[in-house]
C-alpha positions as CSV (number, residue, x, y, z in Angstrom):
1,X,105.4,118.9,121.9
2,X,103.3,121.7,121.3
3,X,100.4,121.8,123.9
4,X,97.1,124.0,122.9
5,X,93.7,124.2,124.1
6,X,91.3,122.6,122.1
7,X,89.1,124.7,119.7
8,X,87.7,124.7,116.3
9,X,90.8,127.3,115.0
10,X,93.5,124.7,116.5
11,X,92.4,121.7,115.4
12,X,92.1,123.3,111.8
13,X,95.9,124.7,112.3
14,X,96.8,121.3,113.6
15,X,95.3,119.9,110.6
16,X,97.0,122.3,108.2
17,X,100.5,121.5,109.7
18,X,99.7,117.4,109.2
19,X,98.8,117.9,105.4
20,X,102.6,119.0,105.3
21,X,103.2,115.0,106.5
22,X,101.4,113.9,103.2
23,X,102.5,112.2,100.2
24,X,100.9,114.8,98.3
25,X,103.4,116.8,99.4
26,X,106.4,115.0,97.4
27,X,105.4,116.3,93.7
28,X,108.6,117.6,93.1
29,X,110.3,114.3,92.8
30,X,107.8,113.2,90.3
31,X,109.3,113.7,87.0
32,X,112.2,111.7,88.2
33,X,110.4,109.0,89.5
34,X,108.6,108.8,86.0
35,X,111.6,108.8,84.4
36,X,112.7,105.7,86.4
37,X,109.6,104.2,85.3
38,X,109.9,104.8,81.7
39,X,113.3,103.6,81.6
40,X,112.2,100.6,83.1
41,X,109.3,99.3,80.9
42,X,111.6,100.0,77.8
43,X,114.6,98.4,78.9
44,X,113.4,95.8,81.4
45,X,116.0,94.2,83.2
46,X,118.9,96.7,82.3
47,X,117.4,99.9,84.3
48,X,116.8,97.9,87.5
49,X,120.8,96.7,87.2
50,X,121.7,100.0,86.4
51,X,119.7,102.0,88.7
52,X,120.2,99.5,91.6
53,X,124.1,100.2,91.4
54,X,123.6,103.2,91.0
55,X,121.1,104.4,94.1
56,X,122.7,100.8,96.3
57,X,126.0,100.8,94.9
58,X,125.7,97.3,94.4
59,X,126.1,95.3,91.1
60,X,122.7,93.2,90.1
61,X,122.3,90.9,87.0
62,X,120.7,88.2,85.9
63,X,122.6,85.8,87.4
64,X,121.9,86.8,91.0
65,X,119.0,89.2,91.4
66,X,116.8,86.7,92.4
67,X,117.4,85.0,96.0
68,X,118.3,81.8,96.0
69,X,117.8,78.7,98.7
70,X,120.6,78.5,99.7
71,X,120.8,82.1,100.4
72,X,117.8,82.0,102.9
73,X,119.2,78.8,104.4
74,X,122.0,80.8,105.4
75,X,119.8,83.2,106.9
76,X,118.3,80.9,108.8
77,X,121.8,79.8,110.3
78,X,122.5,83.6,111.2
79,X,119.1,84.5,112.8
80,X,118.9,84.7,116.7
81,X,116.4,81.6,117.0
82,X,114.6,83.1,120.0
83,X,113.6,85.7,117.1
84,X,112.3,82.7,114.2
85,X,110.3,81.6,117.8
86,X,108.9,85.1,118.2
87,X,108.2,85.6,114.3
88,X,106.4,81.8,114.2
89,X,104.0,83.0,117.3
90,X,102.9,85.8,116.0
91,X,102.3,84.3,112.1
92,X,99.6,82.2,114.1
93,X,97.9,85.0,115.6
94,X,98.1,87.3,112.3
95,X,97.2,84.2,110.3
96,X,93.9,83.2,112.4
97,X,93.1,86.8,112.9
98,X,92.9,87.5,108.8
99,X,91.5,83.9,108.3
100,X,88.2,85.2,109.9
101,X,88.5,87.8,107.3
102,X,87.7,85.0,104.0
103,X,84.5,85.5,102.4
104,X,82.9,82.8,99.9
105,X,81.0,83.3,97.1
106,X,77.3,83.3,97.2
107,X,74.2,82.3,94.8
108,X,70.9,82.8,94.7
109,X,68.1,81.1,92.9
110,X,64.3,82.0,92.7
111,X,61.9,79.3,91.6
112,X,61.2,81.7,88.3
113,X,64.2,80.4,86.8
114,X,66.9,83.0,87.9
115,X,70.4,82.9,89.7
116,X,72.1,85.7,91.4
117,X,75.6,85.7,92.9
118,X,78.8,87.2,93.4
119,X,82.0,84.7,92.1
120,X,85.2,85.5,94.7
121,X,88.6,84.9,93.2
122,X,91.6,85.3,94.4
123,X,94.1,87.6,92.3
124,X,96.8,85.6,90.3
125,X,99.9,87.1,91.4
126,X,100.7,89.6,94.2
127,X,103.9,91.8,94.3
128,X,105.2,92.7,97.9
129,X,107.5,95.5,98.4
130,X,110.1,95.5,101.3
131,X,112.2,98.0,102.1
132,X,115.7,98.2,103.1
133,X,116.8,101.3,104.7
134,X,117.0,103.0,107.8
135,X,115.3,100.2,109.7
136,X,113.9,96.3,108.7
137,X,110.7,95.6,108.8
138,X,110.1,91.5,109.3
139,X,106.7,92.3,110.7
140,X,105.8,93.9,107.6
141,X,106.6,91.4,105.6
142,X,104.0,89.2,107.6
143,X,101.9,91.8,107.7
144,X,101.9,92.1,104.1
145,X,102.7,88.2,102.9
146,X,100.4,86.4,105.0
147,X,96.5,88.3,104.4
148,X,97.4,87.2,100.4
149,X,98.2,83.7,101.4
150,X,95.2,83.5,103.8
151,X,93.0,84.7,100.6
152,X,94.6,82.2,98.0
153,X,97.4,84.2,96.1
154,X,98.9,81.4,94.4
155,X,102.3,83.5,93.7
156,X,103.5,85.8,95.9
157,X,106.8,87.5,94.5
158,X,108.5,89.9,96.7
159,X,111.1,92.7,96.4
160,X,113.3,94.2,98.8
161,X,117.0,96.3,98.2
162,X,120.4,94.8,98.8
163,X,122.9,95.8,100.8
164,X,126.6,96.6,99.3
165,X,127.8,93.3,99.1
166,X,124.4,92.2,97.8
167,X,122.8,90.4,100.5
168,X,119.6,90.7,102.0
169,X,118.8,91.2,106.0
170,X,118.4,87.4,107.3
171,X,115.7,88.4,109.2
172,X,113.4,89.5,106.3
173,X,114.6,86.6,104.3
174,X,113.2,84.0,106.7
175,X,110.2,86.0,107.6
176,X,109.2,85.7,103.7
177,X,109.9,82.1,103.9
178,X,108.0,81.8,106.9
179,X,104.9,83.9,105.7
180,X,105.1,81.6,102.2
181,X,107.0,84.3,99.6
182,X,107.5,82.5,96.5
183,X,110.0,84.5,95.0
184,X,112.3,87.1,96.5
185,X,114.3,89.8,94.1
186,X,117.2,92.2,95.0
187,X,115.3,95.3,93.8
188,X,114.1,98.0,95.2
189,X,113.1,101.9,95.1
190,X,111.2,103.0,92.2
191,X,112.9,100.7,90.1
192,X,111.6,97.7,91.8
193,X,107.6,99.1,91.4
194,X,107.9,100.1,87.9
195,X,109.4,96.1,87.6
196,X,106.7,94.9,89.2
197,X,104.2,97.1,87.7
198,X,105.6,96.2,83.6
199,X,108.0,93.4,83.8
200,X,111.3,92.6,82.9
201,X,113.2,89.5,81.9
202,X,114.0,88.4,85.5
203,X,110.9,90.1,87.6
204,X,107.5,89.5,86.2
205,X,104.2,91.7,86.1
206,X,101.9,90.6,88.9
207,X,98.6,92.0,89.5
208,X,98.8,94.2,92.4
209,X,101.7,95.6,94.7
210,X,101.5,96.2,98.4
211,X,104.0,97.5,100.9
212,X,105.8,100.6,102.5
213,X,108.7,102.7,101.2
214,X,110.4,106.1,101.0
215,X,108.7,108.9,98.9
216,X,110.1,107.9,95.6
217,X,108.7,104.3,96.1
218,X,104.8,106.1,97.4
219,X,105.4,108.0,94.1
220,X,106.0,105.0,92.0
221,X,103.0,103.4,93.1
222,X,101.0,106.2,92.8
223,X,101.9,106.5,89.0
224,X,101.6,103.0,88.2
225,X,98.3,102.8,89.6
226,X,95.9,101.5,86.8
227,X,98.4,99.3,85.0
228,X,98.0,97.3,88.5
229,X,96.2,98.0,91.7
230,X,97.8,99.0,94.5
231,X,97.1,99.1,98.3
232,X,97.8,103.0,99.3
233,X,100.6,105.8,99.5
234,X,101.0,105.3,102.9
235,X,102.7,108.2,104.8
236,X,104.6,108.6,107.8
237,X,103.6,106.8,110.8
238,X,101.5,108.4,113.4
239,X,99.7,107.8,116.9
240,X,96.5,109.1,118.9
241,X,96.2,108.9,122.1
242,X,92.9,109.6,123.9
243,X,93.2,109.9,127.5
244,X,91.3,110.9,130.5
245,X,92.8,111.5,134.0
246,X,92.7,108.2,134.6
247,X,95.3,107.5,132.4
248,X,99.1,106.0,133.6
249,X,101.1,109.4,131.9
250,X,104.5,107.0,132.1
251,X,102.6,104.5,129.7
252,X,100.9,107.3,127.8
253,X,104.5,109.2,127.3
254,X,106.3,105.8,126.2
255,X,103.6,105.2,123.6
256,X,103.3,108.5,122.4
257,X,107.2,107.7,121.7
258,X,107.0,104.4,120.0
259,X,105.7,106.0,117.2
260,X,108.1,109.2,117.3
261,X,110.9,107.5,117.0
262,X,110.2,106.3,113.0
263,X,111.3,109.0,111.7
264,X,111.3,113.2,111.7
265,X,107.8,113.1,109.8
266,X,106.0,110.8,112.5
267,X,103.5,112.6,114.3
268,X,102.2,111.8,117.9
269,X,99.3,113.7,119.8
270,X,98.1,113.0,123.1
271,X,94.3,114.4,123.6
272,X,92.6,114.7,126.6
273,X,90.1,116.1,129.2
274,X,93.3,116.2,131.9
275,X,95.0,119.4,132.4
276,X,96.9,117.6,135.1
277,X,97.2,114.5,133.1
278,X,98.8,117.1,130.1
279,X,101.7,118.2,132.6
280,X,102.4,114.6,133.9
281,X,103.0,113.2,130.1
282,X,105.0,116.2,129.0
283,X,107.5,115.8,131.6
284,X,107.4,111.9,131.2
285,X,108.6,112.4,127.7
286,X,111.0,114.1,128.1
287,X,112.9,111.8,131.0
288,X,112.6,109.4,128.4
289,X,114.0,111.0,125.3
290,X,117.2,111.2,127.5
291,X,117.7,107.1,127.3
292,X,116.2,106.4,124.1
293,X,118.4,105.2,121.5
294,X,117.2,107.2,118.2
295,X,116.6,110.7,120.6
296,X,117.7,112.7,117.9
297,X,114.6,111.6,115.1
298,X,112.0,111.7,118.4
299,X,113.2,115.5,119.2
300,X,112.6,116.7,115.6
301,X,109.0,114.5,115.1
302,X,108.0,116.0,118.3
303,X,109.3,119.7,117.6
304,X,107.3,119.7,114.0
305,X,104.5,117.1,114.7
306,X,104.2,116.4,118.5
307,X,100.9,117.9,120.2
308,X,98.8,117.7,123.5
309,X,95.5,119.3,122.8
310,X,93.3,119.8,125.8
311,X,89.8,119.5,125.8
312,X,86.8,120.8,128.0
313,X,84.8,117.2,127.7
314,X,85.2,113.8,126.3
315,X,83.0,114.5,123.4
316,X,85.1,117.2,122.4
317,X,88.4,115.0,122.6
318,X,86.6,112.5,120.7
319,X,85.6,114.9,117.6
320,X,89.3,116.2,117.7
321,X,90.0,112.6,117.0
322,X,88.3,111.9,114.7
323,X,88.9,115.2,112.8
324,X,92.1,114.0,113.0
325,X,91.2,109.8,111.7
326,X,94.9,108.9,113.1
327,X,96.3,105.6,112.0
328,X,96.7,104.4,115.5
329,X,94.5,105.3,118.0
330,X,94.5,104.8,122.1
331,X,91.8,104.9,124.3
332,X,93.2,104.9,127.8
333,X,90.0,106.3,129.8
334,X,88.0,105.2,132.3
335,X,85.6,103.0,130.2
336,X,87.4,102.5,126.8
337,X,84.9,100.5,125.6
338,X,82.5,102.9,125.8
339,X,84.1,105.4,124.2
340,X,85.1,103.3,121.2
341,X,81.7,102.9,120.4
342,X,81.8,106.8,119.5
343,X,84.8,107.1,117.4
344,X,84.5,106.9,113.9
345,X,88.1,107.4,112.3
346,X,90.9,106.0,113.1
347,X,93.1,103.0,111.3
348,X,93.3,100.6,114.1
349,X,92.1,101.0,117.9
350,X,93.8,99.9,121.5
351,X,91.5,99.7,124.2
352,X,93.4,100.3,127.8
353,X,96.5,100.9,129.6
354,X,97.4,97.3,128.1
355,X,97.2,97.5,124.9
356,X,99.8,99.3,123.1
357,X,100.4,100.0,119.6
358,X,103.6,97.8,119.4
359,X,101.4,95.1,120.4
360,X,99.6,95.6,117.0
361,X,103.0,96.4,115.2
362,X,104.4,92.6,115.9
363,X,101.8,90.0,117.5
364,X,98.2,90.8,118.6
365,X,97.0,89.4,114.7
366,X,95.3,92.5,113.1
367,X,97.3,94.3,110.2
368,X,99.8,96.6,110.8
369,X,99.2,98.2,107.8
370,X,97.0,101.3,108.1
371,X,95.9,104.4,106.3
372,X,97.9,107.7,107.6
373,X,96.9,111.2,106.9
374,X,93.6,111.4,108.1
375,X,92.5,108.8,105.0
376,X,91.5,106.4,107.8
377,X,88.1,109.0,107.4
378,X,87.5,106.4,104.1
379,X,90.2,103.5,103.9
380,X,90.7,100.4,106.0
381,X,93.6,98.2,106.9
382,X,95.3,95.7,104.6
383,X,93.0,92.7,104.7
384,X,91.9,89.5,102.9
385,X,89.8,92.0,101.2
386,X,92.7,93.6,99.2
387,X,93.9,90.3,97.6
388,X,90.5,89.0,95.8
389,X,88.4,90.5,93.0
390,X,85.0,89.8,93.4
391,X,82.9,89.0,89.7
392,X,78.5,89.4,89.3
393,X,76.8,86.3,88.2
394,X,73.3,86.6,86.4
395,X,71.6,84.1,84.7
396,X,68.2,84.6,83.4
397,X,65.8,81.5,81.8
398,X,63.8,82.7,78.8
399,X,60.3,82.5,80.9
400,X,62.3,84.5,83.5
401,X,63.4,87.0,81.1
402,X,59.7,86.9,79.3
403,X,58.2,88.5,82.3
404,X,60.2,91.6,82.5
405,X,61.7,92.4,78.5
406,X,59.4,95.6,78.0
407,X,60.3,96.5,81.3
408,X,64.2,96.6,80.5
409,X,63.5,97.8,76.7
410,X,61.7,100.6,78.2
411,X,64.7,101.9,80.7
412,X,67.1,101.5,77.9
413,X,65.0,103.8,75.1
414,X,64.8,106.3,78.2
415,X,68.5,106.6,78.0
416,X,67.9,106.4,74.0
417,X,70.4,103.4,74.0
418,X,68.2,101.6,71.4
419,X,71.0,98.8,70.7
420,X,70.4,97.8,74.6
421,X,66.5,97.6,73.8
422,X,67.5,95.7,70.5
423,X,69.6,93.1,72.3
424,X,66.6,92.2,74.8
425,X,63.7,92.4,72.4
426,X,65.2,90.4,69.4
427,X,64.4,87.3,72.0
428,X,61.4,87.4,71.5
429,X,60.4,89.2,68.2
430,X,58.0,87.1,67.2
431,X,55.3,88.3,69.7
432,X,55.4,85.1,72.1
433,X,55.0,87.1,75.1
């Protein structure tokens, strides 16, 4: 890890060296993503078979892309059952968490003879994308399943790769059962958006798609945005931690870790007012990369993206921070609480030396799906929010409208939109004012 005073020049080169972390940053697979895509929405159901043998080297068809019951029975034969426990506890905490999350719609009414309100509907069908690769996700999938059934999706069709005998991890299976998936398909990369995004024969449009994946699936949704809606292009993961010397450094180094270890493009800073507190973490972390399992991916994320930044005060740590609007953040100082109420960026926030970021990764409730890349500066978590579409009611009784037609006929001639003026004043053209 690279440890640097704080000042205005490092925080802009530390800055400068996360934009390389970025999505942005994958143009040059573009063209064949878009080719993937265009393949797909002209040949449907034939690109995603062919593509899927060729990038899982697994055969697809008709027959058996999508999962069957008896497939995810099976899965729930294989799966350690302590594990189905631990998943059911925590889809009650993630479910009553994004239950609170539910808005109604609302009316208003004026004794004039109007009515006001906002209509709240819930979006028709939902696309969740899984992936399959270095690692599986069955928190995701509840992270990603359950906000859409909590905001009335009433189908939920999910996607996630095969493996080479074309299976799918028991684990995820029965975590989309559990989290109420209607549908699951054996698709995925960017073949599996664009049929998501267009259609085929087996895989039908929905409405909006939500999930992680590799660059060519960020790329995927990014160029399908507008024929549906999607949630983000999320980038690597990354963690915060602001820390004073009151801080536990082994608790501090282990966390910093938990998000290292995702892959080489994670990124992991520790900020804070401690000099002492700077030594004590850097030497916990690396007694602990010597037993950690995936060592080799924590080495590299720290070498390019690891940093303790040092700074003279609190409010200075906290500005670095939020310069920064990291999609986890830890407050491990003397009064968290107090110092949350100052931070403005930042994806999701753990107060104290007891509240880790895995404990937001698998069970505390809120979503684990965050904006990276300093976008937490303007986008939220995955919520209710993200699965409804929200649609202005106005109604108007002739006397109501009486009172106030020159008024509107007047604003529209000012933009010299006489048809608007027209379409208000033919009411009442025959002078009954």
């Amino acid at each position: 890890m690279k440890k640097i005073n704080l000042n205005s020049q490092s925080i802009q080169d530390l800055l400068q060296n996360l934009l390389k972390r970025s999505p942005q940053q994958y143009k040059s697979h573009e063209e064949a993503v878009q080719e993937i895509l265009r393949n797909v929405r002209a040949k449907g159901d034939a690109a995603v078979f062919s593509y899927t043998e060729q990038f899982d080297h697994v055969r697809i068809d008709a027959g058996n892309i999508r999962v069957t019951d008896e497939e995810i029975e099976a899965a729930y034969r294989e799966i350690d059952p302590s594990l189905l426990a631990v998943i059911r506890k925590a889809l009650v905490n993630i479910r009553d968490f994004h239950q609170k999350q539910l808005q109604n719609s609302w009316f208003t009414t004026t004794t004039e003879g109007t009515l006001l309100g906002q209509k709240v509907t819930p979006l028709s069908r939902v696309g969740v994308y899984v992936p399959g690769g270095k690692a599986v996700y069955p928190s995701s999938v509840l992270m990603n399943i359950v906000p859409a059934k909590v905001a009335g999706v009433p189908e939920i069709v999910m996607t996630t790769p095969p493996d080479r005998e074309g299976h799918v991890c028991a684990s995820t299976l029965v975590a989309a059962r559990e989290a109420g998936a209607d549908v699951i398909y054996k698709a995925g990369g960017a073949q599996a958006i664009g049929a998501l995004a267009f259609g085929t024969e087996s895989i039908p449009k929905v409405d909006k798609i939500v999930g992680p994946g590799n660059m060519f699936v960020a790329l995927a949704k990014k160029a399908v945005y507008g024929f549906v809606s999607i949630d983000s292009i999320a980038g690597p993961s990354e963690i915060l931690v602001l820390a004073d010397e009151t801080a536990n450094p082994r608790y501090v180094a282990a966390d910093l870790l938990s998000q290292a270890e995702h892959d080489e493009l994670a990124s992991a800073i520790l900020v804070t007012t401690s000099p002492e507190l700077a030594e004590q973490v850097e030497k916990e972390v690396e007694a602990f990369i010597q037993v950690l399992s995936r060592k080799e991916i924590i080495r590299k994320s720290l070498d390019q993206f690891g940093y303790i930044l040092i700074a003279d005060s609190m409010d200075e740590a906290i500005a670095a921070a939020d310069a920064i609007a990291s999609e986890h953040m830890e407050i491990v100082t003397k009064n968290p609480f107090e110092v949350m109420m100052k931070v403005k960026n930042a994806g999701a926030i753990f107060l104290g030396e007891y509240s880790s970021e895995p404990l937001g990764d698998y069970f505390a409730g809120p979503n684990h799906v965050l904006p990276t890349n300093g976008t937490a500066r303007f986008f939220s978590p995955l919520s209710v929010d993200d699965f409804i579409k929200k649609s202005s009611v106005v109604y108007y009784s002739r006397e109501a409208l009486q009172k106030i037609h020159k008024d509107i006929e007047q604003f529209a001639k000012a933009e010299q939109l006489t048809a608007h003026a027209n379409s208000i004043a033919v009411r009442f053209e025959k002078g009954d004012d």
